[in-house]
N, C-alpha and C positions, 0 to 999 in steps of 0.2 A: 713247486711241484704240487703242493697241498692245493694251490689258488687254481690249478689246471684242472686237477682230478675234482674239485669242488665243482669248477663249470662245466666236464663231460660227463658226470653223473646229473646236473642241473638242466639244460641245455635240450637235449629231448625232449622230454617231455614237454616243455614249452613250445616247440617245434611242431610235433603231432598231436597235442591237445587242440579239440574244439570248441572257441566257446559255445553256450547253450546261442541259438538265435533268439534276440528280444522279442517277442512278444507282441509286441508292438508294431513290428513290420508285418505281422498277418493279423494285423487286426481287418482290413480288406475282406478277408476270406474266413472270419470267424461266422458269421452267418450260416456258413454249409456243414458247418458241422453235424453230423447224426444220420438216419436213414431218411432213402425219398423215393416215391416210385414216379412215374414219369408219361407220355406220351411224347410220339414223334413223328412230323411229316414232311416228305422234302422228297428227295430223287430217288430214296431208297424206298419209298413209299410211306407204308402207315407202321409202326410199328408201336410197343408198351415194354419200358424196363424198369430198374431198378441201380439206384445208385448209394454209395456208402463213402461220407467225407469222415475223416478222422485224422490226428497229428499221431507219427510215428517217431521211433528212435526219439525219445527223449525229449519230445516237441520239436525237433531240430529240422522235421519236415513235417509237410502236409501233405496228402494221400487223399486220391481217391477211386474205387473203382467201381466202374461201371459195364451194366450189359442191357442190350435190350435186342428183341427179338421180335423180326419184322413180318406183318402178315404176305401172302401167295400173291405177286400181283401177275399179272401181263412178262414182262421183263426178267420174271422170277420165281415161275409156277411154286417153288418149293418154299420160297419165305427166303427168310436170312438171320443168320446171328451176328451180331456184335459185338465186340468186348473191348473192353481199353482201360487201362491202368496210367494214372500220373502222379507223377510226383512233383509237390513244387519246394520248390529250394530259394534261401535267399543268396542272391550273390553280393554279399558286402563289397567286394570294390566297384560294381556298376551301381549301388542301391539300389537293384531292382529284384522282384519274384517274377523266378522264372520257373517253367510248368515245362517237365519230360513225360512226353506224352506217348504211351505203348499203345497202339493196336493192332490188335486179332490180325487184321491184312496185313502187316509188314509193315506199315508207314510207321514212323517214328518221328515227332515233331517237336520242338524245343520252341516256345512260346515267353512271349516277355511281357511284363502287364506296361502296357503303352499308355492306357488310361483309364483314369478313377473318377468318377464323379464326384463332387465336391461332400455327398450325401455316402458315398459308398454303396451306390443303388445299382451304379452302370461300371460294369467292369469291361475292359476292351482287351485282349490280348491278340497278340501279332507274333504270326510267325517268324523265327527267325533263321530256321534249318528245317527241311523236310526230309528226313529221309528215303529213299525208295516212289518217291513221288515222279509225276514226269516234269522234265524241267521245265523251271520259269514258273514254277505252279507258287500262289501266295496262299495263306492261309490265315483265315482271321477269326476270333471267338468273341461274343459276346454275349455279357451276362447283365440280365436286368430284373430288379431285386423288386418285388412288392409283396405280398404276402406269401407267394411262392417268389421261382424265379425262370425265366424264358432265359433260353441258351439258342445264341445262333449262331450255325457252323456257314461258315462263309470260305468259296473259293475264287480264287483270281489265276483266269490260266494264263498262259504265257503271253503276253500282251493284254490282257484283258481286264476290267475291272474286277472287282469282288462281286460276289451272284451270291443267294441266299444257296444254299445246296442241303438246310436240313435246320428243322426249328423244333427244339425239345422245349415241352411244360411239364416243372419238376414241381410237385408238393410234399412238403413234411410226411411221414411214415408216421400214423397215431399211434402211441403205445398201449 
């Protein structure tokens, strides 16, 4: 009886405890850390935002949100906003970070990092779910690291290949 009530007082807590995530596994994405402001051109036109990486809950994620706000084109006499918030998580049974990705428009995308440059210069992620998208739609991110870093949003519609659809240049925020 003792040996039983020993384990169901023991037993939870091992259950719903999480360990902290190593460290180690974002070592990829320590780079972004801190503030950056940005430019951007592609189908939504020209626009200039502002982004903010940081680790949340206990380092146990990685955060970041971003907005950028586009100039009056043709297409758009009034401009446009943007916003989008992700989270990236590490999933220990695939080993991989994966990136829950919120924006302003509805879409909702879950990203897996597909590939790493051997430097951690060239980050490649790949859509894995889209939500609210139209179907067949693929979606691909990638990040290329030099002093700043260029981000390119890339789409593949339903048969299609990937197309550049939007190229952001982020630099450090000076303090």
């Amino acid at each position: 009886m003792l040996r039983s009530s020993f384990l169901f007082i023991l037993i939870p807590p091992l259950l719903f405890s999480q360990e902290k995530t190593d460290q180690n596994v974002w070592q990829p994405l320590q780079y972004f850390v801190g503030e950056w402001e940005g430019h951007s051109t592609g189908k939504s036109g020209k626009g200039n935002g502002e982004r903010v990486y940081k680790f949340i809950m206990n380092d146990m994620y990685f955060y970041y949100q971003n907005t950028m706000k586009f100039e009056p084109q043709e297409k758009n006499p009034k401009g446009d906003f943007h916003e989008d918030r992700t989270f990236y998580s590490y999933d220990k049974n695939r080993k991989l970070i994966v990136a829950h990705q919120f924006n302003i428009e509805g879409f909702i995308n879950q990203f897996v990092l597909d590939s790493l440059s051997w430097d951690n210069k060239t980050l490649i992620f790949i859509a894995e779910s889209s939500e609210n998208a139209p179907p067949g739609v693929k979606t691909r991110l990638i990040y290329e690291i030099e002093n700043e870093f260029v981000e390119t949003f890339e789409l593949g519609f339903a048969g299609k290949e990937f197309s550049c659809w939007m190229t952001n240049h982020w630099k450090r925020k000076v303090e």
